[in-house]
N, C-alpha and C positions, 0 to 999 in steps of 0.2 A: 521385426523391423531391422533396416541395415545403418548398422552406425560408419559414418565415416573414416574415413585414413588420416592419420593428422594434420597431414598437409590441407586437409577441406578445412578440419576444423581451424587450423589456423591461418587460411584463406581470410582476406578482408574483402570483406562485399557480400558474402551474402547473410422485576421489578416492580412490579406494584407492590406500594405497601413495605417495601423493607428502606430501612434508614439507609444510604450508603455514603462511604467518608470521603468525599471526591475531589480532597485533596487540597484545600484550600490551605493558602499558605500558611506556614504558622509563626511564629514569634522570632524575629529577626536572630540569627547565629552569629556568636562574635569574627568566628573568620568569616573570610569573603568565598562565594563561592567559587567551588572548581569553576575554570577557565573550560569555554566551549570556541573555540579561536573559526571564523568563517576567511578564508584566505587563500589562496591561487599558488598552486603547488605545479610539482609537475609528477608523473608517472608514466611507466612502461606498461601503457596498457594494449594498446595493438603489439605484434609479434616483434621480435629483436629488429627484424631489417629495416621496421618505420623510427624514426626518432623517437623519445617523452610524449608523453601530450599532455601538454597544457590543462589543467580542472579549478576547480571550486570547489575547495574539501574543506570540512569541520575539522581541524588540528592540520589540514594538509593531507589529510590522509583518506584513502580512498576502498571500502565508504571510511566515513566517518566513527571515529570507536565504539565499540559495544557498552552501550551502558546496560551494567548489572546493576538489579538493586534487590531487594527481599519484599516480596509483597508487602505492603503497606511500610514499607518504608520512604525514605522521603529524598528527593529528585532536586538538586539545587545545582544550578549551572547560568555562570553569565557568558553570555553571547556576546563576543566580543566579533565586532564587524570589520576585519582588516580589506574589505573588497569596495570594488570602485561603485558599487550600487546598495542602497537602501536592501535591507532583507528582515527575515526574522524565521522563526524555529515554531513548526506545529507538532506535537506529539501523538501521530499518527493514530489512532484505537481504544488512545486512554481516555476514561470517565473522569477529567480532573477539571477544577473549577474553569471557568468559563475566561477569568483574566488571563491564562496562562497559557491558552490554548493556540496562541500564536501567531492569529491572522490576520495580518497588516489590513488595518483599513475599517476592519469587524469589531477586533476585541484587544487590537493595542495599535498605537502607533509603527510603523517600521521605523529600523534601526538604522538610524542614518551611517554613513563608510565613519569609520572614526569612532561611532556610538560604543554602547553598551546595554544589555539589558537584562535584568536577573529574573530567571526562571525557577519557580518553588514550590514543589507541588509533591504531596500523596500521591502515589501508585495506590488502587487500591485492586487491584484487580493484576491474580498470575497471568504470566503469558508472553505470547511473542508480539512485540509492538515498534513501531520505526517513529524518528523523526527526518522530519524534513524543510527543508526554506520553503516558506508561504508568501514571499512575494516575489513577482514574477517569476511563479514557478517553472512555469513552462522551459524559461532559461534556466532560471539558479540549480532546479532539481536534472537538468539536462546534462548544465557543467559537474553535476558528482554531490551538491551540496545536501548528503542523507547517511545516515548509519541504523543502525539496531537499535533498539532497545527493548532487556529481555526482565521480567517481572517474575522474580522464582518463587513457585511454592513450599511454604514451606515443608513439605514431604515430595522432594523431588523423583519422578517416576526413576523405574531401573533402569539404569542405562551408561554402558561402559564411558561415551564419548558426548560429548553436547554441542554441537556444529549449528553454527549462524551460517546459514545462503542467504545471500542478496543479491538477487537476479536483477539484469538490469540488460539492456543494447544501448550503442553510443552510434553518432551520428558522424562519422569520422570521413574525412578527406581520404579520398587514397590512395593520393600522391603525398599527403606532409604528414595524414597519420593524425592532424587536429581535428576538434570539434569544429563541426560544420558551423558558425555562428549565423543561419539565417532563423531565428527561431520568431519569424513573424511570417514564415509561408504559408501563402493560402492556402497550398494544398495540401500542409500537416494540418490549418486549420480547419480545412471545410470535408476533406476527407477522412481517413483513420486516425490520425493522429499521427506526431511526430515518428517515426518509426526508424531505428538503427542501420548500420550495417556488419556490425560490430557486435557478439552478443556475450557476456562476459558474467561470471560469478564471484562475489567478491573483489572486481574488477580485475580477475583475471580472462583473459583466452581460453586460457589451458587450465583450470583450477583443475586439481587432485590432492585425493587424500589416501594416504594409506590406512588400509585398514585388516583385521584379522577375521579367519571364518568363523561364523558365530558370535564377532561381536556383534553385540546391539547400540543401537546408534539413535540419538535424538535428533534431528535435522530440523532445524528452525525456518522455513523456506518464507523468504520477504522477496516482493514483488514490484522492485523500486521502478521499473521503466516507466516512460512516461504515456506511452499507449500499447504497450505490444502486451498482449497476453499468452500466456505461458500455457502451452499446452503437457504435459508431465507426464512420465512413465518408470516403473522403476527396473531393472533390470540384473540380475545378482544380489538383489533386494527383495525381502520379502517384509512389509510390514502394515501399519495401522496410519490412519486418521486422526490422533486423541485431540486436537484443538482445530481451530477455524477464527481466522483475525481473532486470534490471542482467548477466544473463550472454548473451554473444554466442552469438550462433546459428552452426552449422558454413557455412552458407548465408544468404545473405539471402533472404527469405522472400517473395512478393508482397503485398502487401496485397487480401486478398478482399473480396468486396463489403461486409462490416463486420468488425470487431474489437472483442472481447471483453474487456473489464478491469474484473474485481471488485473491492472494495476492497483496497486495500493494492497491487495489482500496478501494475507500469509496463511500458511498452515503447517501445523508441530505435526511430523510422522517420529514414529517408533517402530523404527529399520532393522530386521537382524539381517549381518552380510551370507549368503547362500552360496557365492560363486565360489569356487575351487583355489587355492593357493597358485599361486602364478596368473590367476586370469583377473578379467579389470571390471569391476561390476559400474554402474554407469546410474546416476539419472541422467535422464534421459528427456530431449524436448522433440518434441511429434510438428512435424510442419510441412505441410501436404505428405501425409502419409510418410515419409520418410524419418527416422530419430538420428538424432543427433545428443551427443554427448556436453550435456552442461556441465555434469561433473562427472570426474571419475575418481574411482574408489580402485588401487592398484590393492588385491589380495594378496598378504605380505606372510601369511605364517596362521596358525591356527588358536582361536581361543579358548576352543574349548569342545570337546569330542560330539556335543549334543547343544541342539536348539533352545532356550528357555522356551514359558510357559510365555503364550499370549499376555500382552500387557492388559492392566486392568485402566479404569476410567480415574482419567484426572480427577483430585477434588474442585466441587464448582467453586466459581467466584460468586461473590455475593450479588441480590438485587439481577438472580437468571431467571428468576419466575416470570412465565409467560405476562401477557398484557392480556386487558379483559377484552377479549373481542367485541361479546355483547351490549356494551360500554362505551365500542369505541367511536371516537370521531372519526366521521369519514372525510378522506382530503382529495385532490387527485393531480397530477404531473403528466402533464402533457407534452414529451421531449418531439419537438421539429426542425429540419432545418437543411443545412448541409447539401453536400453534391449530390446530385439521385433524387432529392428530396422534393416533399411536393406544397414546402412554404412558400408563397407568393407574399407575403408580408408580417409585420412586428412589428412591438413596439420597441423603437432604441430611443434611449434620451428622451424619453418624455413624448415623441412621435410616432408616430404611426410610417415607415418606410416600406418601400417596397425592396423586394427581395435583392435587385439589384442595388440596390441604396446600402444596403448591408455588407456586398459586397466590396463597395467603393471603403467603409470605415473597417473591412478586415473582420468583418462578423459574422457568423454562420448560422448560429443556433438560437431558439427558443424554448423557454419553458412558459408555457400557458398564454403565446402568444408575445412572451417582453423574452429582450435580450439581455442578460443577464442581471445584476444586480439590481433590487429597489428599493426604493423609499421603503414601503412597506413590508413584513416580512409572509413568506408562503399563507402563515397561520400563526395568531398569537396563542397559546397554550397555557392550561392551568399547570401548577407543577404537580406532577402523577397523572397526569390526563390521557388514557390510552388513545392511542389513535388508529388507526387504518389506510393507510396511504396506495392508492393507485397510479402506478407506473409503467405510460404508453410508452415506447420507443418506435416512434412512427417515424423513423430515420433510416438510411439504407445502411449503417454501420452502427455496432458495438459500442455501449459506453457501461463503466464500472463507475456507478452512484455511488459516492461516500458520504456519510451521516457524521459529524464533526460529532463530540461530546456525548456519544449513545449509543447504544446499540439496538439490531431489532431481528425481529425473524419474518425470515419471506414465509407466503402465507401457500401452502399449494393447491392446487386444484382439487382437491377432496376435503380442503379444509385445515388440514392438517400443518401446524406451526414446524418450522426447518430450526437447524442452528442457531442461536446467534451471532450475527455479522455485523459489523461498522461499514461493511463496500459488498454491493450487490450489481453480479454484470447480466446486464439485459441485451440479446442480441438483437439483430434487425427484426423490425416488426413485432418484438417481443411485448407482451403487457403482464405485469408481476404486482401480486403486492405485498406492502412488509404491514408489519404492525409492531407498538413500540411503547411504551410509556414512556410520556415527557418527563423525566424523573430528574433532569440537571438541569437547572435553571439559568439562565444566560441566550446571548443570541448566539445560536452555533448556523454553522455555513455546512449546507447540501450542494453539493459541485460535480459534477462527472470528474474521477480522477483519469483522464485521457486527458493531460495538462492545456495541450493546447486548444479542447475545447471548451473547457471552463473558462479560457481568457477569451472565447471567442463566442461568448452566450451562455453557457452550459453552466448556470451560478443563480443560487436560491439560497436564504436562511429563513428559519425558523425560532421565535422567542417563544422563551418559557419565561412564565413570569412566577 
């Protein structure tokens, strides 16, 4: 693959059965908690020659800062709302109680401009996991409002360096270099989803990191944009797979000739650098055939005369035992809708519309017929109820299904259970299914995380009672 000259890249335009502790808050602390500040900063995030641009960052800062905590340790942050709109904070992949999970409307009030609101919660589970604003995401997570969040085991794998990527594209002017603000287009909504021009890591352009031959390197890779999926390569890298949305793999994995991460997902590699002193080893993004450089790695000196030993497997988190298939409840998700599509009507608002009719209120999508949220939930669930879940994508475009408060494994064609994942991307015409035990009780939200189609249909929950 040919990587670019700098000047392109800096071009703008183009569980059964096991107890788990899930975090419920515990006994009030006499201090107040760390301060999580939601507020409108500015950053150099396009190249020198455009101005700042304007964002919505947690502290101001862009992303938002890494919160480190120790597995089962405990998570306390108030949400303080300095922006001109209501929001609130979801903690993207964690299994933590169902109050704290963030999502305006669902499972707390949003936080009115001015507000506050105290977040308290068990991590119980290692791994790499993100937050982000849950109301009007489509905007808030557009202007910048997301950071890390990384859950350490406590026998953290070998590894000289421990690098957070948050991949992301911004939607930029390219005369002023701001955020595009039309974030109710039809055709981010009814087609792919909102989509960049701008494609940036840790909200840089140009991100690099120095590094030495033979170091080994942990790369945390989060997938903050809001519909673009990331196609991945490594390149002066040679390494592993050990996690997938934050849950370790029984194996480390190879890394194939690219990897896949839709919005919302991440995955931990265990990188040693290969390339030669002087040369610039790269991840690497594939985009019709062509790679481009998302990060580079300038090789600065040597670590060390020989390769380590293959890494070995993360220890698991608790509560990864598969779900009992022959048990399970069968459910099914019918996604329709969109440009291309061959929905002629839904139910919105209690009606029955015609496709055009959707149109007119800015709507695109169905699940099983209704547009977005209702009354009632997909399925009410026993708690540990395994279930079976079937997932049509009878739509002409990609969407990456996230599962609030759970995780689950997609099921493959020979039977056989995958990873466990919290976000599963199904392509055009695609049919998948997960399976899961209801093992967290509360109403959690199933949404496509291609933002702007969950505001435009793509929006379901599920109770566990």
């Amino acid at each position: 693959m040919t990587l670019p000259s700098r000047r392109d890249l800096l071009a703008l335009g183009g569980a059964a059965g096991v107890a788990l502790a899930f975090g419920r808050p515990l006994a009030a602390q006499s201090a107040s908690p760390a301060a999580l500040t939601a507020r409108e900063a500015e950053v150099q995030l396009a190249p020198p020659a455009y101005p700042a641009t304007r964002i919505w960052g947690y502290d101001g800062a862009l992303p938002g800062p890494v919160i480190r905590v120790a597995q089962g340790g405990r998570v306390t942050r108030r949400l303080i709302n300095d922006l001109p709109q209501p929001t609130s904070v979801h903690w993207h992949g964690l299994r933590i109680d169902n109050a704290m999970d963030g999502v305006a409307g669902l499972t707390q009030d949003p936080v009115a401009p001015g507000g506050t609101f105290d977040y308290d919660f068990v991590a119980p589970d290692a791994g790499t996991y993100w937050y982000h604003a849950h109301n009007r995401s489509a905007e808030q997570v557009a202007r910048g409002l997301y950071g890390a969040l990384v859950v350490e085991e406590a026998e953290a794998p070998e590894a000289d360096r421990d690098e957070v990527l948050v991949l992301d594209d911004w939607l930029l002017d390219p005369q002023s270099g701001q955020i595009d603000a039309d974030f109710l287009s039809r055709h981010s909504r009814s087609h792919a989803g909102r989509l960049g021009n701008l494609i940036a890591t840790n909200g840089r352009h140009d991100h690099a990191i120095e590094v030495r031959r033979h170091q080994r390197l942990r790369l945390r890779l989060v997938n903050a944009a809001n519909a673009r999926i990331f196609q991945l390569a490594l390149l002066g890298l040679e390494g592993r797979i050990v996690a997938l949305d934050g849950m370790p793999l029984e194996a480390p994995a190879p890394v194939a000739e690219t990897l896949l991460l839709g919005p919302g997902q991440r995955a931990d590699l265990i990188v040693d650098v290969v390339a030669e002193p002087g040369e610039d080893a790269h991840l690497v993004r594939v985009e019709r055939g062509e790679g481009f450089s998302q990060s580079r790695f300038p090789v600065v000196g040597v670590a060390s005369r020989a390769r380590r030993d293959a890494p070995v497997a993360l220890p698991p988190n608790p509560g990864m035992a598969p779900p009992r298939l022959a048990e399970a409840r069968p459910l099914r998700l019918e996604m329709s809708g969109g440009a291309m599509g061959r929905l002629d009507a839904a139910i919105l608002d209690g009606r029955r519309r015609s496709f055009g009719q959707m149109v007119e209120a800015n709507q695109f999508w169905a699940f099983n017929g209704t547009v977005g949220m209702t009354p009632t939930p997909l399925a009410e669930l026993a708690r540990g109820e395994p279930v079976r879940l079937s997932i049509r994508n009878d739509t002409a475009f990609p969407h990456a299904m996230h599962l609030h408060g759970m995780h689950f494994r997609e099921i493959a064609a020979d039977g056989t259970l995958g990873p466990l994942r919290d976000t599963t991307l199904l392509q055009r015409g695609e049919t998948r299914e997960i399976a899961f035990a209801a093992d967290n009780p509360g109403d959690w939200l199933f949404h496509c995380h291609m933002l702007s189609h969950a505001e435009s249909g793509m929006m379901t929950w599920l109770k566990v009672t």
